[in-house]
C-alpha positions in Angstrom: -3.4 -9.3 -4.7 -2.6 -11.9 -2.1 0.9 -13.8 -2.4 0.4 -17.0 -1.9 3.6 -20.0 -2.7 7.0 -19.9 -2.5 9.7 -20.1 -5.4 13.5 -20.3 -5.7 15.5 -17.7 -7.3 18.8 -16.6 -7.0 20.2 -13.1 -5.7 22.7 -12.1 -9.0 26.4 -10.5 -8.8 24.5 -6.7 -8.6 22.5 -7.9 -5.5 19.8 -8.1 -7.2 17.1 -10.6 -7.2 14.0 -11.3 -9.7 10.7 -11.1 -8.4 7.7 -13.6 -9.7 6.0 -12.5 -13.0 2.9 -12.8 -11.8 3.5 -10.1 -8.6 5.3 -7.8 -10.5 2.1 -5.8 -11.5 1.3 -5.3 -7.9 4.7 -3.8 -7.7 4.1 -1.4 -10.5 3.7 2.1 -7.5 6.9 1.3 -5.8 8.4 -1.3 -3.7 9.5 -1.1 0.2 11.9 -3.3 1.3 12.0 -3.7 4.9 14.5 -5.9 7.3 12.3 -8.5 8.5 11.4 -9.4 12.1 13.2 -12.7 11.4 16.0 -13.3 9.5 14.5 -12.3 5.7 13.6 -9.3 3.9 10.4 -8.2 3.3 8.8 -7.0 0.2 6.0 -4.5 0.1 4.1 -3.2 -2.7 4.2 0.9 -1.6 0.6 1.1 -0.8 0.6 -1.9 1.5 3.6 -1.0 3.4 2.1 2.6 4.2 -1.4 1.2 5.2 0.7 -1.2 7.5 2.4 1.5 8.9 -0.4 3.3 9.5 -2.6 0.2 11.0 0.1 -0.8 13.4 2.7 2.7 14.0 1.0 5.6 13.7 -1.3 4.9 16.5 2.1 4.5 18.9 2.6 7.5 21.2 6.1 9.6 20.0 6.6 10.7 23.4 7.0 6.7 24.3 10.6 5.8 24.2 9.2 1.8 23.0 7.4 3.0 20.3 10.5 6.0 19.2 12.3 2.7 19.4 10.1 0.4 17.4 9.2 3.5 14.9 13.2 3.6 14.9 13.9 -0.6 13.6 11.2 -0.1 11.2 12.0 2.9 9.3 15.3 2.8 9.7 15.8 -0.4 8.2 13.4 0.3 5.5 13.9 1.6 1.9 12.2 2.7 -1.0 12.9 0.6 -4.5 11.9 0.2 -7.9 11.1 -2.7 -10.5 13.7 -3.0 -13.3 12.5 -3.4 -16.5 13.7 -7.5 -16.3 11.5 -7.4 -13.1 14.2 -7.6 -10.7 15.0 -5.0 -7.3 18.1 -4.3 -6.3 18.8 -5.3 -2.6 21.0 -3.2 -0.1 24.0 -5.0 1.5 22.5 -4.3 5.0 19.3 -6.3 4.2 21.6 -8.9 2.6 23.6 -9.0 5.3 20.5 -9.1 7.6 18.5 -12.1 6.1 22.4 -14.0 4.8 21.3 -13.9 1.4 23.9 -15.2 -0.7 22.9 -17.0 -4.9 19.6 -18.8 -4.1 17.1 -17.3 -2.1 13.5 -18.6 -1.2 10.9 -16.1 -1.8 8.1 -17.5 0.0 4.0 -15.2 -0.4 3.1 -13.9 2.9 -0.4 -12.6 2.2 0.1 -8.5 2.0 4.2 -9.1 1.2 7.1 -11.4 -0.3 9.9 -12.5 2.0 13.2 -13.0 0.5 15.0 -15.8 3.1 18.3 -17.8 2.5 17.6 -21.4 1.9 19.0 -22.5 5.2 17.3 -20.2 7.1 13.8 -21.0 5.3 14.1 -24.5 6.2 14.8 -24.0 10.0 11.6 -21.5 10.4 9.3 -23.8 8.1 10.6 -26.7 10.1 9.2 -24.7 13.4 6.3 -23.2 12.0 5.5 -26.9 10.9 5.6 -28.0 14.7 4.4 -25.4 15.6 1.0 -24.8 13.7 -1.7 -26.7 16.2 -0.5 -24.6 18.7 -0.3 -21.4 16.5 -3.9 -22.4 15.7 -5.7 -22.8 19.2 -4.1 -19.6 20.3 -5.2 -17.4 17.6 -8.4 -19.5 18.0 -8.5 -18.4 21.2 -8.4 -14.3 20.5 -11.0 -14.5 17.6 -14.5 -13.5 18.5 -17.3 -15.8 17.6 -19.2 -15.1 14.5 -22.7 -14.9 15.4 -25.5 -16.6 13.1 -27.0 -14.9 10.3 -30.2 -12.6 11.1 -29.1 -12.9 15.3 
């Protein structure tokens, strides 16, 4: 499933925080939240978060002190969670404390994940990402091979 649209919900008084009927089956093998690269927490469905890990750390040589240190902020700051039965996950007070969470959050599709962010901090990364995009664009643009015409 790809997640796609953002929604507003709000983070209750046992820190935790519902996540959107229609992703909750994709959730149904386990979660992993993760601290985000930015200010928000991520959520993965289990599977998604391992096939990450394996696309973009496993290749990383353990003997290289960067990638003991990027294998480090990932994992470390990473745990493993569970759907309640209402649909909601309970969120640690380090990733809380992490993304600012506090009452509504924006949980905003990213594709392969959810991000939880704080309102506040949504709106100043939209904001950029807005400004942002043509340039975003022609740079990715710029690293994407050609396709080549059918039967060439």
């Amino acid at each position: 499933m790809t997640f796609r649209g953002r929604t507003e919900h709000s983070l209750d008084s046992k820190d935790r925080i519902t996540v959107p009927a229609g992703y909750r089956a994709s959730f149904a093998e386990g979660i992993v939240l993760m601290q985000g690269i930015e200010r928000c927490v991520e959520i993965w469905p289990a599977k998604a978060a391992e096939e990450n890990e394996k696309r973009t750390l496993a290749h990383l040589n353990p003997m290289s002190r960067d990638a003991r240190r990027i294998q480090r902020r990932f994992f470390a700051h990473s745990e493993s969670a569970d759907l309640d039965a209402a649909g909601r996950v309970r969120l640690s007070r380090q990733l809380i404390e992490h993304a600012g969470l506090e009452g509504r959050c924006i949980v905003a599709g990213m594709g392969s994940r959810l991000e939880i962010w704080s309102p506040e901090h949504w709106l100043v990364e939209d904001e950029e990402n807005e400004q942002l995009t043509p340039e975003l664009t022609e740079s990715i643009a710029a690293t994407l091979r050609p396709s080549s015409p059918e039967g060439t």
